[in-house]
Biotite code that builds the C-alpha atoms (Angstrom):
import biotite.structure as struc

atoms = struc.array([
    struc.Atom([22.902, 40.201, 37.643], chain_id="A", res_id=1, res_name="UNK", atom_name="CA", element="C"),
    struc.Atom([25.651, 42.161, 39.264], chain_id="A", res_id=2, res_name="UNK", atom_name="CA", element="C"),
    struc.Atom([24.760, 44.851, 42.029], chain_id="A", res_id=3, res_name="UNK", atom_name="CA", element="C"),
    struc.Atom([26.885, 46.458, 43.966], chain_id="A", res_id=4, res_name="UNK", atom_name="CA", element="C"),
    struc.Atom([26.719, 48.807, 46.633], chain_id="A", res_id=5, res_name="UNK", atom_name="CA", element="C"),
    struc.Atom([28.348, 52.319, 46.174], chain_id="A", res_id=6, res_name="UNK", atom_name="CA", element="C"),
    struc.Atom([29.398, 54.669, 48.899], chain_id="A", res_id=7, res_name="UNK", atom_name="CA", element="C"),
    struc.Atom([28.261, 59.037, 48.394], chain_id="A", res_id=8, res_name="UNK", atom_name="CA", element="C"),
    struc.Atom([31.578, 59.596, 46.804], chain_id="A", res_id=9, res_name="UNK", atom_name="CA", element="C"),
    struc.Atom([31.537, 56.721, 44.545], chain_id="A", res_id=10, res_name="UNK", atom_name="CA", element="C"),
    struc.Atom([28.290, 57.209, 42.903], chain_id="A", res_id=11, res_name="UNK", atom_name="CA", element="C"),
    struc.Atom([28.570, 60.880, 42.541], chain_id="A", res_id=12, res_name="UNK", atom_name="CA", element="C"),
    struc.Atom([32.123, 59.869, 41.179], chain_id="A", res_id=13, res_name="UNK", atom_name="CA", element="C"),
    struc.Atom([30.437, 57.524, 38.672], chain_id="A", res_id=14, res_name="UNK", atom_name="CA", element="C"),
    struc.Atom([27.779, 59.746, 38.133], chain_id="A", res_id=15, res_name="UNK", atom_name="CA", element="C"),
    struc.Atom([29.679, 62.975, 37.633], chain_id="A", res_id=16, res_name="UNK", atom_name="CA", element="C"),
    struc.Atom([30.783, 62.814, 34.169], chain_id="A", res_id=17, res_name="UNK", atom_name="CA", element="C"),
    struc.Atom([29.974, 59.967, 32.267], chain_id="A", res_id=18, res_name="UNK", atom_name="CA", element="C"),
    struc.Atom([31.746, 59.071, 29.289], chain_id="A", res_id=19, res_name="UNK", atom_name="CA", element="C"),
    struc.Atom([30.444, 60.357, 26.023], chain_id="A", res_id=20, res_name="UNK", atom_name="CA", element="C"),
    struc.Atom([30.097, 57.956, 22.661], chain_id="A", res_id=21, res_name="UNK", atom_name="CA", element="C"),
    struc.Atom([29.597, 59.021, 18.996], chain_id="A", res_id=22, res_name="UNK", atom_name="CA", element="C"),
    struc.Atom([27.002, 55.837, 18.291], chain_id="A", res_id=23, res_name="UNK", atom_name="CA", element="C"),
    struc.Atom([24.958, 53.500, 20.169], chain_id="A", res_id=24, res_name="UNK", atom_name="CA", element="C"),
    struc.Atom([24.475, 50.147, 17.823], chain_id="A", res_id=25, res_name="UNK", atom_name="CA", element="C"),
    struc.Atom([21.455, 47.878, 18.310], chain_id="A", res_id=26, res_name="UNK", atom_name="CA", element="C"),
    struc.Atom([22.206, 45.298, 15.951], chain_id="A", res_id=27, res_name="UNK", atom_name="CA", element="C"),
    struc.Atom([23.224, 42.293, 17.806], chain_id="A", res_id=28, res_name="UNK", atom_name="CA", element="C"),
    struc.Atom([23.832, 43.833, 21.017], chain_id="A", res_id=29, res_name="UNK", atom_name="CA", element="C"),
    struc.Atom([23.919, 47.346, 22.062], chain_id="A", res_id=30, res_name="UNK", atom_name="CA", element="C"),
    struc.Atom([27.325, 48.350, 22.420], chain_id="A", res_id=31, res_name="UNK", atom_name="CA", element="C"),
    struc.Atom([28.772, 51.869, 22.423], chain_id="A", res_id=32, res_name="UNK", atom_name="CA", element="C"),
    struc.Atom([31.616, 53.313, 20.409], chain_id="A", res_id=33, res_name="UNK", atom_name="CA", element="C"),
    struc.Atom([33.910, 56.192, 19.244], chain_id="A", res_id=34, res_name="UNK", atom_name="CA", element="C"),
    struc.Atom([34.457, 58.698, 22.708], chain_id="A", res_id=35, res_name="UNK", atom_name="CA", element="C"),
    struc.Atom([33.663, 61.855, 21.806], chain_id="A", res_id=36, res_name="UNK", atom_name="CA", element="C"),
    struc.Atom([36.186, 65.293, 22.496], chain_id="A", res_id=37, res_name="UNK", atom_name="CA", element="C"),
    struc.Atom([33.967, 67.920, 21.267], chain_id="A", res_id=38, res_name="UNK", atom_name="CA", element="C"),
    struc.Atom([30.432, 66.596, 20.679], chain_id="A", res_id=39, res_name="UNK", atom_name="CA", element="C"),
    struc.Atom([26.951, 68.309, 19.714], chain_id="A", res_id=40, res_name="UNK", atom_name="CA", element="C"),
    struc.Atom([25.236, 65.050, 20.613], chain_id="A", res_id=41, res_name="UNK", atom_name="CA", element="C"),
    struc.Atom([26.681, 61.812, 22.542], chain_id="A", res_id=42, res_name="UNK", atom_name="CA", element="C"),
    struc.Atom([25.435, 59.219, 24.198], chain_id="A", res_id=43, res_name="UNK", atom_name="CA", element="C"),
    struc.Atom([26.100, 58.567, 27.708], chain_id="A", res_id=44, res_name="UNK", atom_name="CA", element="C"),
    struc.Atom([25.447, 55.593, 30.109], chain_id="A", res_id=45, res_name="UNK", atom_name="CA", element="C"),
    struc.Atom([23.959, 55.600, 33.259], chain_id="A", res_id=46, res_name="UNK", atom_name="CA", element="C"),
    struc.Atom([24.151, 52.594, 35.294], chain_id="A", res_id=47, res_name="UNK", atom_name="CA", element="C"),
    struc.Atom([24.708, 54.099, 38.892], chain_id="A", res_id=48, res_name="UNK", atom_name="CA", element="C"),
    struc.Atom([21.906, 55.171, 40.992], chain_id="A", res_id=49, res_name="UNK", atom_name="CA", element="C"),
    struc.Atom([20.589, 56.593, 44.401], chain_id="A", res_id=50, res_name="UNK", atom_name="CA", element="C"),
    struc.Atom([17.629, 54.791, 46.303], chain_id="A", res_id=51, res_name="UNK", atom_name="CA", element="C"),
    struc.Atom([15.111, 56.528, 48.048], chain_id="A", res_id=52, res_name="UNK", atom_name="CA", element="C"),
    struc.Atom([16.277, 55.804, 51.414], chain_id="A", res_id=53, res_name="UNK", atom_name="CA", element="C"),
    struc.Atom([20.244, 56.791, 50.236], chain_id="A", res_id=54, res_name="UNK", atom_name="CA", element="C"),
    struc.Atom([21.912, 53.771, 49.600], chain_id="A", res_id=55, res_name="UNK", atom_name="CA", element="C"),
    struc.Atom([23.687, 54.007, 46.304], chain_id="A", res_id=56, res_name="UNK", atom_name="CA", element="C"),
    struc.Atom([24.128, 50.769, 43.793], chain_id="A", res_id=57, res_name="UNK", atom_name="CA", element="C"),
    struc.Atom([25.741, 50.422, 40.595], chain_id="A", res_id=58, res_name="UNK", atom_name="CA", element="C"),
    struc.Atom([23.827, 47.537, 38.389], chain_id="A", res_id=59, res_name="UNK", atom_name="CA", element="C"),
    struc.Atom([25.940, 46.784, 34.924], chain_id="A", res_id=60, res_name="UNK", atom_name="CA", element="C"),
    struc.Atom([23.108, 45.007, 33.388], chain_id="A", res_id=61, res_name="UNK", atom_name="CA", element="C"),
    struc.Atom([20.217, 47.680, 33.504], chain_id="A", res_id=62, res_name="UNK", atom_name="CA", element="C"),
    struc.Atom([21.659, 50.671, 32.502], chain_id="A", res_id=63, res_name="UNK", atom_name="CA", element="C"),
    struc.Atom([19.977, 53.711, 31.036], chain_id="A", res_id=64, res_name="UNK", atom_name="CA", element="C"),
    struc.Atom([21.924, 55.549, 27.552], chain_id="A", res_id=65, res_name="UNK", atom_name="CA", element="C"),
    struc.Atom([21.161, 58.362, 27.247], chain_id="A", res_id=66, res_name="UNK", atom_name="CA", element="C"),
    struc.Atom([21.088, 60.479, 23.571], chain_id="A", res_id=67, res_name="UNK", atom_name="CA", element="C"),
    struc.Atom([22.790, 63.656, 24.936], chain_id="A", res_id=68, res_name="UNK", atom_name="CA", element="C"),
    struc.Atom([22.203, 66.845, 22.944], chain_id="A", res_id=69, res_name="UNK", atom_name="CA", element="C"),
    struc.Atom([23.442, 70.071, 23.568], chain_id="A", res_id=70, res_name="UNK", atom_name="CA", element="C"),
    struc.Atom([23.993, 69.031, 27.336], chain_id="A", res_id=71, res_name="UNK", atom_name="CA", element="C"),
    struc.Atom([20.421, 68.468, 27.100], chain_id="A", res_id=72, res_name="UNK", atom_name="CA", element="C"),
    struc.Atom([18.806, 64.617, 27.241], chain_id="A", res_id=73, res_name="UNK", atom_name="CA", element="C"),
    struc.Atom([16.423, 63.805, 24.477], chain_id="A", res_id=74, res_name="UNK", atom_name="CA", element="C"),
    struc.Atom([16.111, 60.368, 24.349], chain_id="A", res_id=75, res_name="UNK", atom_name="CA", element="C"),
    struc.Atom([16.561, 57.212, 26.963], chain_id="A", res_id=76, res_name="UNK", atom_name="CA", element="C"),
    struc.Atom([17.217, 53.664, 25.832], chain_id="A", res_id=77, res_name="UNK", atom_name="CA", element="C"),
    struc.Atom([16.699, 51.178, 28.380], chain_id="A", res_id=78, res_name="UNK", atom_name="CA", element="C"),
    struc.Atom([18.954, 48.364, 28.225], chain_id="A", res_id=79, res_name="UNK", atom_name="CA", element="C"),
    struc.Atom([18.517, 45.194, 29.623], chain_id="A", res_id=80, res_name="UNK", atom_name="CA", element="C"),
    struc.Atom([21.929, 42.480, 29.396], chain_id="A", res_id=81, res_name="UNK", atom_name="CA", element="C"),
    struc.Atom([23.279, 43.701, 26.244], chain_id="A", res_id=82, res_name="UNK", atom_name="CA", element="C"),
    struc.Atom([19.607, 44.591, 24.231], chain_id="A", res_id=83, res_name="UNK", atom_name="CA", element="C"),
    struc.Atom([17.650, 46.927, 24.118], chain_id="A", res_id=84, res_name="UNK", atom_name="CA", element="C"),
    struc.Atom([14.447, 47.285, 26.001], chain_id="A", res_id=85, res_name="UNK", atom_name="CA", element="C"),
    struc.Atom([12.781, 50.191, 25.620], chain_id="A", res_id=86, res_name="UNK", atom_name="CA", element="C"),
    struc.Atom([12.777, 53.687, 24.987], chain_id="A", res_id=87, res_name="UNK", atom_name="CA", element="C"),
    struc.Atom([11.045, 57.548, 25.178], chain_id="A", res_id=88, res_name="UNK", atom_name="CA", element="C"),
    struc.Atom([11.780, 60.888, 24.550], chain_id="A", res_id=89, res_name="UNK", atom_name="CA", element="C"),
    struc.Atom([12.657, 63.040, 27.550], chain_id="A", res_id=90, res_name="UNK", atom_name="CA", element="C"),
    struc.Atom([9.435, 64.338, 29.177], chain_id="A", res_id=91, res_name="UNK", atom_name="CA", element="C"),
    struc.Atom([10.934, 67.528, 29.711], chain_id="A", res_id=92, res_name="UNK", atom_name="CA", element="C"),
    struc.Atom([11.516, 68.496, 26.516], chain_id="A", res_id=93, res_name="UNK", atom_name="CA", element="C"),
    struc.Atom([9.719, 71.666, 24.579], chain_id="A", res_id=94, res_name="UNK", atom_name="CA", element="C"),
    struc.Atom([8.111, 70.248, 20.821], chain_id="A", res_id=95, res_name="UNK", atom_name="CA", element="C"),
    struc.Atom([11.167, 72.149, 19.001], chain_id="A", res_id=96, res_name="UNK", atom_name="CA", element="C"),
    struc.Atom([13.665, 69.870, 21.088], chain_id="A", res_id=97, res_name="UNK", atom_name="CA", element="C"),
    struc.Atom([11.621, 66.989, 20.616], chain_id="A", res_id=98, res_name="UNK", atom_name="CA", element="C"),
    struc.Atom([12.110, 67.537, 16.738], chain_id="A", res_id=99, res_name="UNK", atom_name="CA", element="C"),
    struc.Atom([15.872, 67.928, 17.360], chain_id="A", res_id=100, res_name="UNK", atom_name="CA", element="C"),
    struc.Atom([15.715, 64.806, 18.997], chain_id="A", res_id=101, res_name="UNK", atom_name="CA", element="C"),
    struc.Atom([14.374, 63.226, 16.409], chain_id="A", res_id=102, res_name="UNK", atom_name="CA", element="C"),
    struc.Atom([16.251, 64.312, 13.550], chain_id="A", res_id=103, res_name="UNK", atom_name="CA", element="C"),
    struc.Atom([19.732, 63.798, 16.088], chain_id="A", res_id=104, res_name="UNK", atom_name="CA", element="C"),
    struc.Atom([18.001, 59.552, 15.973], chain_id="A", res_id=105, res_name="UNK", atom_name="CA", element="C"),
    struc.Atom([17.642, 59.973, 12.122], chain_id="A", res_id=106, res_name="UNK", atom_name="CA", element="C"),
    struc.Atom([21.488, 60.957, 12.269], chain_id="A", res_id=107, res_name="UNK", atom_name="CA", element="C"),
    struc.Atom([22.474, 58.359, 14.761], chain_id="A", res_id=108, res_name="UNK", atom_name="CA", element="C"),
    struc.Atom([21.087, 55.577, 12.786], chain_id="A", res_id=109, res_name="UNK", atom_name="CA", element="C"),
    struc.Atom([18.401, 54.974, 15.255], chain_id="A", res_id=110, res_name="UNK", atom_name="CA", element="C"),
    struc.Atom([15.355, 56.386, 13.098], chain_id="A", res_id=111, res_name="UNK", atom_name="CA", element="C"),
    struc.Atom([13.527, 53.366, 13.474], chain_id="A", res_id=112, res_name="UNK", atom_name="CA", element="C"),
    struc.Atom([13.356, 53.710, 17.119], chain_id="A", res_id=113, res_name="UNK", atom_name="CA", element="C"),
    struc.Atom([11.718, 57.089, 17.067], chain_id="A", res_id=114, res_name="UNK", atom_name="CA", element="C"),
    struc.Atom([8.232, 55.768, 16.929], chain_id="A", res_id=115, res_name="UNK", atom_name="CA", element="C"),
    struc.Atom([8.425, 53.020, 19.738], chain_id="A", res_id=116, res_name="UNK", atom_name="CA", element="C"),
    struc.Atom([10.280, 56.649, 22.045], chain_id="A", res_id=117, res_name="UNK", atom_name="CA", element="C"),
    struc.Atom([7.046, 58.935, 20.302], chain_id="A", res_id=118, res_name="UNK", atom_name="CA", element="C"),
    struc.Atom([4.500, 55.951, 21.746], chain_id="A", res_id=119, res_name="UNK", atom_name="CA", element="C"),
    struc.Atom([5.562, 55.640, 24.913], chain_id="A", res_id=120, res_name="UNK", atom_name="CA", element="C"),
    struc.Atom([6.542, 59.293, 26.306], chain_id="A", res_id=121, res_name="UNK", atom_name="CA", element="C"),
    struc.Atom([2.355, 60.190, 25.227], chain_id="A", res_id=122, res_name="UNK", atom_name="CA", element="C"),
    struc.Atom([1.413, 57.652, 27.376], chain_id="A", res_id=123, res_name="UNK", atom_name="CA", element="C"),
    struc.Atom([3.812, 58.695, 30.023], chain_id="A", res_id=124, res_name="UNK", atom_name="CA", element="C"),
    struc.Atom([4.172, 62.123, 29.843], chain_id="A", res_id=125, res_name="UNK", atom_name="CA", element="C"),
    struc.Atom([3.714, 63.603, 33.112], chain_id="A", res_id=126, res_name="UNK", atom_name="CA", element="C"),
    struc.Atom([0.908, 66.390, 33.965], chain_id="A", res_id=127, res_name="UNK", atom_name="CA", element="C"),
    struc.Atom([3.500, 69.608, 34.309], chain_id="A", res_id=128, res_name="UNK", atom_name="CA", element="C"),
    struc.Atom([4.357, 68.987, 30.381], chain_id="A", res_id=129, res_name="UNK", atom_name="CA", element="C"),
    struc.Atom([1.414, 67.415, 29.011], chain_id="A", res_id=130, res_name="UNK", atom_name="CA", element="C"),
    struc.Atom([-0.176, 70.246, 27.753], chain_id="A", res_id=131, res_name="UNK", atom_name="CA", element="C"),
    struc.Atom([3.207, 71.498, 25.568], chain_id="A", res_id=132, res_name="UNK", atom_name="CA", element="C"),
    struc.Atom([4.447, 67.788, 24.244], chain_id="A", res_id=133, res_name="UNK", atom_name="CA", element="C"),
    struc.Atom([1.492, 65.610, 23.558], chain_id="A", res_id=134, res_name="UNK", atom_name="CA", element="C"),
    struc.Atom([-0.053, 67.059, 20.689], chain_id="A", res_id=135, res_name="UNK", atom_name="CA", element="C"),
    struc.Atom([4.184, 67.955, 19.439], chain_id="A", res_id=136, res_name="UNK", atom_name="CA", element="C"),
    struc.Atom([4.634, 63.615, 19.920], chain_id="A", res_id=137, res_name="UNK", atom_name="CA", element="C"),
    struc.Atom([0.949, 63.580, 18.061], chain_id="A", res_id=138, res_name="UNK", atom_name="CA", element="C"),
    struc.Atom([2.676, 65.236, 15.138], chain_id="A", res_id=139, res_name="UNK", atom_name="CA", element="C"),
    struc.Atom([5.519, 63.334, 14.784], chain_id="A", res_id=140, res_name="UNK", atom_name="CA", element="C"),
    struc.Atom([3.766, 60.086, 14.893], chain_id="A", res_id=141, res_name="UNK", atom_name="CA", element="C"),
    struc.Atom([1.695, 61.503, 12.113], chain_id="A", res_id=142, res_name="UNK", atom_name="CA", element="C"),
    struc.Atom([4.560, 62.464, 10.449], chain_id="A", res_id=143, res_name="UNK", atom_name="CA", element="C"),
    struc.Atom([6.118, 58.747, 10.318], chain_id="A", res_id=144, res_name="UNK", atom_name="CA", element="C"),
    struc.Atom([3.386, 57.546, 8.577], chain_id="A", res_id=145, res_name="UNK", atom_name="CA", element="C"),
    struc.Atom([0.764, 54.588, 9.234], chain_id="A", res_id=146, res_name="UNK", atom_name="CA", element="C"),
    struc.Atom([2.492, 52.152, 11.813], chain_id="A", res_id=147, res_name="UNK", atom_name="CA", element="C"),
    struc.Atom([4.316, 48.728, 10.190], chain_id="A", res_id=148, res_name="UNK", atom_name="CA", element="C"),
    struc.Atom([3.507, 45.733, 11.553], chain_id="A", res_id=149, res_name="UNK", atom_name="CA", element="C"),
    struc.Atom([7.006, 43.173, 12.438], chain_id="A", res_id=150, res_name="UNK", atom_name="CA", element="C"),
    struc.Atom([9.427, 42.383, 9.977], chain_id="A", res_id=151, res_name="UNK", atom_name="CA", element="C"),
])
């Protein structure tokens, strides 16, 4: 694994502006491609962070891609090497943007990724946006139909 330590201006360098992507693949690898000019949605990758006590690190192999939307996030994918690990819908977001996220995922190829995102953001949600998104995630689960078992 390969940390290294950032100074202020570095990370919020990094961090600034990250570059935008047209698709994130998951087949074999995540990998992003296609840089975006003028986007509606994007993806973006986050692999630079700040610690609680203010050291900043930049770790290439656990980085966070984010599905971008309107300058608003939707969706995080959590990568681990080059696969993907897991990944929610933004616990922020009001049930009409979690819809657009979800249709934005249909778009982007990753539709089959909405339910494992739906499952885990209602058992994460936090308190101050409970009340608005759980029963919205409810209803898109129950929209995707009865749950497949593996391939």
């Amino acid at each position: 694994m390969t940390t290294r330590r950032l100074s202020k201006t570095e990370y919020e360098l990094l961090n600034a502006r990250p570059p935008r992507y047209q698709s994130f693949s998951v087949k074999g690898g995540c990998a992003l491609r296609g840089r975006v000019p003028q986007p509606v949605f994007w993806f973006e990758r986050k692999d630079v962070a700040q610690d609680e006590d203010g050291t900043y690190w930049k770790r290439t192999e656990l980085p966070v891609v984010s599905l971008v939307i309107d300058g608003w996030t939707g969706v995080l994918f959590y990568v681990t090497g080059k696969q993907l690990d897991s990944c929610t819908f933004a616990y922020n977001l009001t049930p009409a943007r979690l819809g657009i996220a979800a249709r934005i995922m249909r778009k982007a190829g990753l539709g089959r990724h909405i339910r494992p995102a739906a499952e885990w953001a209602l058992k994460e949600v936090p308190d101050y946006n409970r009340a608005s998104l759980q029963p919205a995630l409810r209803r898109l689960l129950r929209t995707l139909g009865p749950k497949r078992g593996p391939s």
